[in-house]
C-alpha positions as CSV (number, residue, x, y, z in Angstrom):
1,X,-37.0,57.4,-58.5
2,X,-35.1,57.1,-55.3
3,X,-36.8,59.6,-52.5
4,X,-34.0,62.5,-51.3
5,X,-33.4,62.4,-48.4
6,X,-34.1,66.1,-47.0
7,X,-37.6,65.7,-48.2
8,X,-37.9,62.5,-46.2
9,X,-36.7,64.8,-42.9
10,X,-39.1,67.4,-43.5
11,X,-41.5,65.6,-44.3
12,X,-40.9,63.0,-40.5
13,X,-40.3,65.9,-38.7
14,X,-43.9,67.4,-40.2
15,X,-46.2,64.5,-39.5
16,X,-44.8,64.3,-36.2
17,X,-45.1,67.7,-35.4
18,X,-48.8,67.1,-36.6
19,X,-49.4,65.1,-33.6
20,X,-51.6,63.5,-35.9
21,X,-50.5,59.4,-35.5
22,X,-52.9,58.7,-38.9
23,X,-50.7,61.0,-40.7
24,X,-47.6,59.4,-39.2
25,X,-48.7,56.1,-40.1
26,X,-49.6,56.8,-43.8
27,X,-46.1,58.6,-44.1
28,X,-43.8,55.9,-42.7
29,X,-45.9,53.1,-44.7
30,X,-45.0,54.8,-48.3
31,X,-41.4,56.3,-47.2
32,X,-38.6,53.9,-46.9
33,X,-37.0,57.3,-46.7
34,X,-38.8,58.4,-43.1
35,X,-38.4,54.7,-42.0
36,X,-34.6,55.1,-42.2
37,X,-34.7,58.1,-40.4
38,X,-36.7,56.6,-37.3
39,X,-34.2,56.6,-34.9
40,X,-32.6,60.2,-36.2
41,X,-31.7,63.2,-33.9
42,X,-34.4,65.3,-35.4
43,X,-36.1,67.0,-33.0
44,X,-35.9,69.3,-30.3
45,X,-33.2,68.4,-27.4
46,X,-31.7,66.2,-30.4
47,X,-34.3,64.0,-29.7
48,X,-35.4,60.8,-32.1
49,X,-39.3,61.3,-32.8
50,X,-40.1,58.2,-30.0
51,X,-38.4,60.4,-27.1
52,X,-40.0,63.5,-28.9
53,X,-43.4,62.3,-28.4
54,X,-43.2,59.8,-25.8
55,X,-46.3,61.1,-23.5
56,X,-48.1,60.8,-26.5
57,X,-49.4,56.9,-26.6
58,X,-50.9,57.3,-30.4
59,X,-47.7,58.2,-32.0
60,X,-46.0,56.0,-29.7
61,X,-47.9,52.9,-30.6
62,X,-47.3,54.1,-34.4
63,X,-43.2,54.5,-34.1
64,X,-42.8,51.0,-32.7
65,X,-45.0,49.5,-35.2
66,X,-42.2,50.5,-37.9
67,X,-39.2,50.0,-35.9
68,X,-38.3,52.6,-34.0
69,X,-35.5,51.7,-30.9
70,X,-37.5,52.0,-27.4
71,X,-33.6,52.3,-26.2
72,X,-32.3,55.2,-28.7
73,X,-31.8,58.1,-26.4
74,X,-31.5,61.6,-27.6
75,X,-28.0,62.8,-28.3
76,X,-28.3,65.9,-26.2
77,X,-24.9,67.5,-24.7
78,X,-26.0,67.4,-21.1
79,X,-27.2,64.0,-20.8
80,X,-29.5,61.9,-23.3
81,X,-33.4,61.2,-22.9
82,X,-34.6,58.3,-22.9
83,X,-38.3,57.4,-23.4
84,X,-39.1,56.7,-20.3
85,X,-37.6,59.5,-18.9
86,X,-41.4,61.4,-20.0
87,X,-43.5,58.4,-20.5
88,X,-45.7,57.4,-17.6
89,X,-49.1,55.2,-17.4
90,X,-50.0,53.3,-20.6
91,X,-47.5,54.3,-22.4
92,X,-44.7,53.9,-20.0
93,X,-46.2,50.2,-20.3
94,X,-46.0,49.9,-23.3
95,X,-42.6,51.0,-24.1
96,X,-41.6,48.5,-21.2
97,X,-43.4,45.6,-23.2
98,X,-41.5,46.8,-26.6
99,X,-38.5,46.4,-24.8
100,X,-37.2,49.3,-23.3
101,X,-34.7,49.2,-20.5
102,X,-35.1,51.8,-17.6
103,X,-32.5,53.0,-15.9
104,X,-32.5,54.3,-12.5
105,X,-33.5,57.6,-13.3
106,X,-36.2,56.0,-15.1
107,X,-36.7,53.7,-12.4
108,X,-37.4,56.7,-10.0
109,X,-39.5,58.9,-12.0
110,X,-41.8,55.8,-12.7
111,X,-41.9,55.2,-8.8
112,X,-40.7,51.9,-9.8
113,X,-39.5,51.2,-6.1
114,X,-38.1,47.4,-6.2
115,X,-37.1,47.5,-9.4
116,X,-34.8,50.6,-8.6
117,X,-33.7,48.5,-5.6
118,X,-32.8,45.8,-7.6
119,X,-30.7,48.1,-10.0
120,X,-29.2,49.5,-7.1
121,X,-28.1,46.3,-5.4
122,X,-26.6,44.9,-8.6
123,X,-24.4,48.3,-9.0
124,X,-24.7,50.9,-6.1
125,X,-23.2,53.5,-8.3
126,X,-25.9,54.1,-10.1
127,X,-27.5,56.0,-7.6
128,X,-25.4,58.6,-9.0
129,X,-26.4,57.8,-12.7
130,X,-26.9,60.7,-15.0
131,X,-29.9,60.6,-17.0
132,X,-31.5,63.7,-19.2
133,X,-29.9,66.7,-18.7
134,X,-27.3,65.4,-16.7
135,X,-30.1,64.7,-14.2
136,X,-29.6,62.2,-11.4
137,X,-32.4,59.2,-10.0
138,X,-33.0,62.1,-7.3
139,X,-34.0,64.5,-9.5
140,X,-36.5,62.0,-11.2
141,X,-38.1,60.8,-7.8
142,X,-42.0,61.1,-7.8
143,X,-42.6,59.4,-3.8
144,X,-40.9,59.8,-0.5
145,X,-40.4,56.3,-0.7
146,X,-38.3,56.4,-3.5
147,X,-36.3,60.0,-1.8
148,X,-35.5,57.4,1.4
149,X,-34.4,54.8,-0.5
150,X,-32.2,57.1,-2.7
151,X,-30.7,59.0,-0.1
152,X,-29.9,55.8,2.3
153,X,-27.9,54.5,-0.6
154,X,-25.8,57.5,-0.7
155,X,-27.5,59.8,-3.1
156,X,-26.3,63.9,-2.7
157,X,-29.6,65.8,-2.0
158,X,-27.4,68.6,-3.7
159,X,-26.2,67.2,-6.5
160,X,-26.8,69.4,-9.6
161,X,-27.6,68.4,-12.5
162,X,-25.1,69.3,-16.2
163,X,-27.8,72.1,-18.5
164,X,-29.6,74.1,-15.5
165,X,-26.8,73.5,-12.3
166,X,-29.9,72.7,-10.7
167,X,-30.6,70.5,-7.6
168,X,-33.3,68.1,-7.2
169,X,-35.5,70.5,-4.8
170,X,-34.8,72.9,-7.4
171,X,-36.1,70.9,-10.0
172,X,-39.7,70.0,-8.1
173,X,-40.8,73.4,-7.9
174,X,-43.5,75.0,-10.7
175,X,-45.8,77.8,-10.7
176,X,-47.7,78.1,-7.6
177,X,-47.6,76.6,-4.1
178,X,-49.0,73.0,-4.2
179,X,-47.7,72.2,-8.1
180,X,-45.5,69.9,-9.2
181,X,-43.4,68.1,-7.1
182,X,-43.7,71.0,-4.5
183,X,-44.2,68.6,-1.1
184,X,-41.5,66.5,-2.3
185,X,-39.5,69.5,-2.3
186,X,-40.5,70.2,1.0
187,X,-39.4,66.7,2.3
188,X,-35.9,66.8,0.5
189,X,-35.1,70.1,2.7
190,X,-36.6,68.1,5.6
191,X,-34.2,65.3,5.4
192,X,-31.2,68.0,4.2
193,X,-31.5,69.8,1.2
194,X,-30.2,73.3,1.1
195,X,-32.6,76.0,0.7
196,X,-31.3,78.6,-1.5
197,X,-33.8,82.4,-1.3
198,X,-35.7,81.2,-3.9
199,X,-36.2,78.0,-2.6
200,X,-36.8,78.9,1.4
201,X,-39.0,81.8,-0.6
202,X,-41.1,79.2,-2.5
203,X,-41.4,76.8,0.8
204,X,-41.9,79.2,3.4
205,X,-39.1,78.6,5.3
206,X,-38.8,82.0,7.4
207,X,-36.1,81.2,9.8
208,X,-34.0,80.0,6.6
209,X,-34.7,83.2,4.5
210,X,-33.9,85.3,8.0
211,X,-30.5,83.0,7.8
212,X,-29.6,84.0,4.4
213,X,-30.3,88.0,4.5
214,X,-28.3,88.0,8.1
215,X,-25.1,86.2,6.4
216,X,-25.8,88.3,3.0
217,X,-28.4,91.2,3.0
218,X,-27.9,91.5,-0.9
219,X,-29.5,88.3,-1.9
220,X,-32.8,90.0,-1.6
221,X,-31.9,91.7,-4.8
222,X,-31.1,88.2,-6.7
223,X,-33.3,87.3,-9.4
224,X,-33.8,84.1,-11.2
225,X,-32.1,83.9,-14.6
226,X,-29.7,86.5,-13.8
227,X,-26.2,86.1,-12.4
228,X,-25.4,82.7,-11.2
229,X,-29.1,81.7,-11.7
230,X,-28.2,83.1,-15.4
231,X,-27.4,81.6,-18.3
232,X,-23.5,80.0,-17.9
233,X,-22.6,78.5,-21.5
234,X,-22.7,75.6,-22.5
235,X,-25.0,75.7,-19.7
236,X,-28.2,76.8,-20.0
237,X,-30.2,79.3,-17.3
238,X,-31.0,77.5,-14.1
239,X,-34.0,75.7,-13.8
240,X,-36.3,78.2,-12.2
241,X,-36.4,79.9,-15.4
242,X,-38.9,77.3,-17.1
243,X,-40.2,76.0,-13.4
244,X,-41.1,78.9,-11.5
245,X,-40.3,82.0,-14.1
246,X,-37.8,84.8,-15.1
247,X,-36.1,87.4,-13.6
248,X,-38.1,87.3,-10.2
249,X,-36.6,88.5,-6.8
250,X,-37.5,86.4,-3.7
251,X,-39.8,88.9,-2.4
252,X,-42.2,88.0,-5.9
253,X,-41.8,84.2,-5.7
254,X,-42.6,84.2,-1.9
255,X,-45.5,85.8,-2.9
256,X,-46.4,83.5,-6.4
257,X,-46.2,80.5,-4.0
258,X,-48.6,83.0,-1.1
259,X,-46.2,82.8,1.5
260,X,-47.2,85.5,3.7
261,X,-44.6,85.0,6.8
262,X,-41.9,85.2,4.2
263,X,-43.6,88.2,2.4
264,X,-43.3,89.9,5.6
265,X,-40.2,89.3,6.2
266,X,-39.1,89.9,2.6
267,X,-41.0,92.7,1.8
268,X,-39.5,94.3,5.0
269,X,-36.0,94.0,3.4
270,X,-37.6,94.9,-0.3
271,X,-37.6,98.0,-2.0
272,X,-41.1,99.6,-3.2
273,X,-40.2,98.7,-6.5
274,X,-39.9,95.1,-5.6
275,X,-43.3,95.5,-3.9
276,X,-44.9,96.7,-6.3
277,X,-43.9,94.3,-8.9
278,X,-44.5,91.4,-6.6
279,X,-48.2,93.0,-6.5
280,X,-48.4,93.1,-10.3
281,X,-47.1,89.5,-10.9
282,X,-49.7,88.4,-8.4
283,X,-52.7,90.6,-9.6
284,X,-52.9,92.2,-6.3
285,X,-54.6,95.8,-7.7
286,X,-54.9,97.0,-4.5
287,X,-51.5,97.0,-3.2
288,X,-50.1,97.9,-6.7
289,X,-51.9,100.8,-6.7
290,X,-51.4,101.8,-2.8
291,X,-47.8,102.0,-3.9
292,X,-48.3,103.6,-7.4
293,X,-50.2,106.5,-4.7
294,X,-47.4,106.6,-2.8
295,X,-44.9,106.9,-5.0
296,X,-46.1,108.0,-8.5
297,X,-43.1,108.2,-10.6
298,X,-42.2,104.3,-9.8
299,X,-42.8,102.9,-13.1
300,X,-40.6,105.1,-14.6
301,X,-37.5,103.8,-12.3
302,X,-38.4,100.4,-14.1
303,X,-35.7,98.9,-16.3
304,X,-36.3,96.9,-19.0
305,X,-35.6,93.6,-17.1
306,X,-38.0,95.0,-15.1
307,X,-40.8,96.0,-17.6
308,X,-40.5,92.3,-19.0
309,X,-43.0,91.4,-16.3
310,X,-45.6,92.0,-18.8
311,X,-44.2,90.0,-21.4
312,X,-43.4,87.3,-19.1
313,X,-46.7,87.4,-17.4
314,X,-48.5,86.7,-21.0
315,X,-46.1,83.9,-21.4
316,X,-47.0,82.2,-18.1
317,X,-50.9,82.8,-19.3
318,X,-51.4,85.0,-16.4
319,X,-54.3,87.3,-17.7
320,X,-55.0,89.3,-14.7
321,X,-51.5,90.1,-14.1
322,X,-51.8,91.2,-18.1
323,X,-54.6,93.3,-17.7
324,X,-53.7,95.1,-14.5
325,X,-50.1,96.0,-16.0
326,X,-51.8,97.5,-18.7
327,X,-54.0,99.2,-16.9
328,X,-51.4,100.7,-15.1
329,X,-49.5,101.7,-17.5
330,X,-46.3,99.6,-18.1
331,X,-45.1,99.3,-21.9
332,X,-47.2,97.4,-24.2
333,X,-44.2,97.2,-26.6
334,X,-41.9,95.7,-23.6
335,X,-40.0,93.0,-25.3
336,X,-38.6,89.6,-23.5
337,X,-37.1,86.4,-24.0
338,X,-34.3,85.2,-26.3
339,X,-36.9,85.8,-29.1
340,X,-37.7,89.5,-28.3
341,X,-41.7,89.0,-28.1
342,X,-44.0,91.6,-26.9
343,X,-46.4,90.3,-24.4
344,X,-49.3,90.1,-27.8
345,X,-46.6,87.9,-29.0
346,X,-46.0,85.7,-26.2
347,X,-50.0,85.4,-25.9
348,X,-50.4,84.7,-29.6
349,X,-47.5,81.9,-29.3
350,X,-49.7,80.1,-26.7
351,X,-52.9,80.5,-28.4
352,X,-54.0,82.4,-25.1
353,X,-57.6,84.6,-26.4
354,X,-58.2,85.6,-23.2
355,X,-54.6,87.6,-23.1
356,X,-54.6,88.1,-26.3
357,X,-58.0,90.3,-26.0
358,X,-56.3,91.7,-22.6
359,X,-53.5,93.3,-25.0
360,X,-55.8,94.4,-28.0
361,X,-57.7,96.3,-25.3
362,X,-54.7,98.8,-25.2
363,X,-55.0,101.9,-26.6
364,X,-52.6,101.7,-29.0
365,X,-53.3,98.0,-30.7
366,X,-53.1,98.7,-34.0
367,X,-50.0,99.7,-33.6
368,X,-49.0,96.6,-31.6
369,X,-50.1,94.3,-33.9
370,X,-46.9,95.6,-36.4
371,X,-44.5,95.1,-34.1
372,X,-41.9,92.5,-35.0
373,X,-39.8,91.0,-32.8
374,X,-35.5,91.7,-33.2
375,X,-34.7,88.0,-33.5
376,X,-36.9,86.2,-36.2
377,X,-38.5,89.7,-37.5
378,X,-42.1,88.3,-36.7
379,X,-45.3,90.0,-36.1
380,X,-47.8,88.9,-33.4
381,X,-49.6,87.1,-36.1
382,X,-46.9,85.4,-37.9
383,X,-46.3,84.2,-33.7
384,X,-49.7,82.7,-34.1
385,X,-49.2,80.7,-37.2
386,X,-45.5,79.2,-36.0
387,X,-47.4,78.3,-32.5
388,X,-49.7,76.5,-33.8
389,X,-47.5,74.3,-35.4
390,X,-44.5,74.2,-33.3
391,X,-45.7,75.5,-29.9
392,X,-48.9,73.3,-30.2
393,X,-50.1,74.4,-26.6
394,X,-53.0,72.0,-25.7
395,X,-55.3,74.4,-24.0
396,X,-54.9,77.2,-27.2
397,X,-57.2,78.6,-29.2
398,X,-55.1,79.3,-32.4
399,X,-57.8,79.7,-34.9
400,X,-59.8,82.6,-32.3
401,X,-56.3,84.3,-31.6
402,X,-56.0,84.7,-35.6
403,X,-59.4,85.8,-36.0
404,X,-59.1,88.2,-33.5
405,X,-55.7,89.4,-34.5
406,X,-56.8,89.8,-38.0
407,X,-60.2,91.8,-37.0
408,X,-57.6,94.5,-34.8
409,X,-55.8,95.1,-37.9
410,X,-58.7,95.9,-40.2
């Protein structure tokens, strides 16, 4: 009886989502069905399963055993993926010795330095190549060596890339000074990057920020994924929505990133409320308080892109920040993201006990834990069970988040 083929999806996209390459192997060895399906669009980013999992060398090492294309790219909108686009060590070797073809962008992100030279002497117009998301070989680079020889072959430091409109500075930032790609970032505004607020915010560049606020006093009161840092369809929101978080003014990333020349200079030009949740994001007690003192009725001028913080904060795994909202009294129920999760949902998502026990601390937890969310009508718990399978966050503890879910509601 010939296999149909929905069941053969599911069943690819579930061993794969397993992460478990025994399961993958035992699947595609019985399903002619799966095998056909290799190369498919299936997954996130319409992504074939060898791009889905490529920093994953077990389930790498299983898809090329039963034929799967080390050149398929995903199919995705903006620009398509290619495996080596996220593959790096090991595994990026061994996708090379399958047969897969970097690009430039590849090239770059592997810091693959004569080997991007010799791509760019046979064609110079692929420094302008667009990889994944529409990205360019600059926004791939991993060295300063590979940012010279870019940028002396005629790459634009500005160039933005086709989801997120993002640059490749832009691109290098994540949570927290010293993460990522942050001196990189540093050394493309060096040799001529602009600095948006964010950016100067993040990097300390005081005589930049004092630039901005003297041409345009109101950018002070930006904030990432809003307005032109929002969501701009197709388009998705700008990049420092995943990188360095939501809805943040340039007073609070200054002072994620513990710039304090720029948080001087910001804060001078911030409001009290901006103070105060730059304080909050950043688990400074004392200074949110000092301004609570001061000015008691402050969290009720909070709107609810404002009261998100908490939410957000759970999201990012940032317990103390959890804790001392709560503590202060913001809204346990606050509700963000596309999926409308409370902050016990965004912790229950990641598989995060130690947030999760932050927000079953509050007063009213039983009554938290039957909250669903607007979009997909889920309760913290049912955000636990979908995590574990399709969140799979490395560092969670879904089984302790259930139990302890499950011991709130008795």
């Amino acid at each position: 009886m010939k296999e149909p083929m929905a069941d053969a999806r599911a069943d690819l996209r579930r061993a794969v989502g397993s992460g478990d390459a025994s399961a993958l192997r035992a699947l595609l060895e019985r399903s002619a069905g799966a095998r056909a399906l290799i190369d498919e669009p299936l997954f996130a980013f319409d992504a074939p399963a060898l791009v889905h999992v490529a920093g994953r060398g077990d389930l790498v090492d299983v898809l090329l055993e039963y034929g799967a294309d080390p050149n398929r790219r995903s199919d995705w909108w903006a620009g398509g993926f290619h495996a080596l686009h996220f593959a790096s060590g090991d595994v990026a070797e061994r996708l090379l010795a399958a047969g897969a073809v970097p690009d430039a962008c590849a090239a770059a992100r592997l810091d693959r330095l004569e080997l991007l030279r010799e791509l760019l002497d046979a064609d110079p117009a692929r420094v302008h190549e667009r990889g994944g998301d529409g990205q360019t070989p600059l926004h791939f680079a991993r060295s300063r060596a590979v940012v010279d020889l870019l940028l002396e072959r005629g790459a634009d430091p500005d160039a933005r890339d086709v989801d997120h409109r993002s640059t490749p500075a832009q691109w290098m930032l994540e949570r927290g000074r010293g993460a990522g790609r942050y001196d990189l970032a540093a050394y493309l505004v060096e040799r001529g990057a602009t600095a948006d607020i964010f950016l100067a915010a993040a990097l300390g560049l005081t005589g930049r920020l004092r630039e901005l606020l003297e041409a345009d006093p109101s950018l002070v009161e930006r904030r990432t994924s809003q307005g032109e840092y929002g969501e701009q369809p197709p388009s998705s929101f700008h990049i420092y929505t995943w990188t360095i978080g939501e809805n943040l003014s340039p007073f609070q990333v200054a002072a994620q990133f513990e710039q304090a020349e720029a948080m001087t200079l910001l804060g001078d030009a911030s409001s009290p409320r901006d103070r105060f949740l730059a304080a909050c994001a950043t688990s400074d007690a004392a200074e949110a308080k000092r301004l609570l003192a001061e000015r008691p009725g402050l969290l009720g001028e909070l709107g609810p892109d404002e009261l998100r913080l908490l939410p957000d904060a759970a999201w990012a795994g940032n317990v103390r920040a959890v804790a001392l909202m709560l503590e202060l009294g913001f809204d346990a129920a606050a509700t963000a993201g596309p999926n409308g999760g409370t902050a016990l949902h965004c912790a229950a998502w990641k598989g995060d006990v130690a947030c999760v026990e932050a927000a079953l601390r509050h007063p009213e937890a039983r009554a938290l834990l039957e909250i669903r969310d607007g979009i997909h009508g889920g309760t913290p718990l049912d955000w636990c069970r979908h995590g574990v399978v399709h969140c799979r966050n490395s560092e969670g503890d879904y089984p302790a988040v259930e139990r302890l879910l499950l011991e709130a509601g008795r």
